[in-house]
C-alpha positions, 0 to 999 in steps of 0.5 A, a space after each residue: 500500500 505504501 509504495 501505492 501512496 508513493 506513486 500517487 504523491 509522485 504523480 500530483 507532484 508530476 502534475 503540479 510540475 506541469 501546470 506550473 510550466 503551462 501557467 509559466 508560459 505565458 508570462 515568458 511569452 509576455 515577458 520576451 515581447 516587453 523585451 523586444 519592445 525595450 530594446 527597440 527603444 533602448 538601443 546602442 548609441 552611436 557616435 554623437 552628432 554634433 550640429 556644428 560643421 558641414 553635415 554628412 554627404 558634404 564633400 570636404 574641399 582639398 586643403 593642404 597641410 603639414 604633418 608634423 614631420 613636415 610631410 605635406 598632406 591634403 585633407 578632404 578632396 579626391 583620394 585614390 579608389 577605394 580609400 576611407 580615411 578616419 580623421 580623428 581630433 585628439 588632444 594629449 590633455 584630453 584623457 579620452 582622447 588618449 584612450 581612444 588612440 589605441 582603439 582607433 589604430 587597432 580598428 582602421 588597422 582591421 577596418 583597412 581605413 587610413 588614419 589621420 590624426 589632427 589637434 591644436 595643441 603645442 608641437 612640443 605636446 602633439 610629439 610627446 603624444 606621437 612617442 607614447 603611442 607610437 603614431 607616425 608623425 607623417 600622420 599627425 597634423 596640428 592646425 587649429 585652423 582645420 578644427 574651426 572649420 570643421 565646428 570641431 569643439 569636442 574631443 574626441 572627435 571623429 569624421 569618415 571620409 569616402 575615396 571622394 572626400 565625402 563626409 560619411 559619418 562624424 560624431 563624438 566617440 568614447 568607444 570601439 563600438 562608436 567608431 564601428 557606427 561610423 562605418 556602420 552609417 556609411 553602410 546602411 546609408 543612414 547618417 547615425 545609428 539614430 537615423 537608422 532605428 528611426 527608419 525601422 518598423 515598430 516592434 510589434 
């Protein structure tokens, strides 16, 4: 008999079990599409876009320069077939900008995208910060005078240029995954990843 008792309590428990899950299942299902709906709203943000300077789809008119080993540079204007180029504003007082500088030279050197490096600081500043992290000098410029016309009044700051000098995407970036939305931008056609999710069906 007890052995009968037994199997009997392990079958309500067995049961219970299971009408424990069925009433489970909705609420998971409910709890999944909140989600969904969070997430659509609540989405990784790209780059910042600042309203200073020429929008992106502008092309930047060729200035030429002077790096600061004394290598005359052009930015903007018609660079050779298939090349993006990153210019990226940084300042050695600047603790994320000196952070970002890494970042930045580990993703162009992944992203196969040329990065020239620009600030308005002192030479005896902008060398120091080309030795700590290895920069080529060929690839520095400082000329306070490109970041004015560019409304540059932020850093870290950060324009994509296409082979046409075009802008594809620019904004304020802290992160890896900003200068991702960068190019992100410039493969969806959209200007931000704001843009972007603007432009994406509502989540049912």
């Amino acid at each position: 008999m007890a052995p009968a008792s037994s199997l009997a309590v392990l079958a309500w428990a067995q049961a219970l079990d299971w009408l424990l899950l069925l009433a489970l299942a909705p609420v998971l299902v409910l709890l999944f599409r909140r989600m969904r709906y969070l997430f659509a709203k609540v989405a990784p943000v790209g780059a910042l876009m600042t309203s200073g300077g020429p929008p992106p789809g502008q092309v930047l008119p060729p200035r030429p320069v002077r790096a600061l080993d004394g290598t005359a540079l052009t930015v903007g204007g018609t660079q050779p077939a298939g090349t993006r180029t990153l210019l990226l504003f940084v300042s050695g007082t600047c603790p994320i900008s000196r952070k970002m500088l890494p970042i930045a030279q580990d993703f162009v050197r992944r992203e196969a995208i040329a990065l020239l490096c620009l600030g308005d600081d002192t030479d005896a500043m902008q060398h120091e910060l080309v030795a700590r992290f290895g920069l080529a000098p060929a690839r520095f410029v400082n000329d306070p005078e490109i970041g004015r016309e560019l409304g540059i009044d932020k850093l870290p700051f950060a324009l994509l240029l296409d082979a046409s000098g075009r802008i594809v995407a620019k904004g304020l970036v802290n992160n890896r995954e900003h200068l991702e939305s960068l190019v992100v931008a410039g493969e969806t056609g959209h200007v931000s990843v704001q843009s972007y999710l603007d432009a994406r069906p509502r989540a049912a």
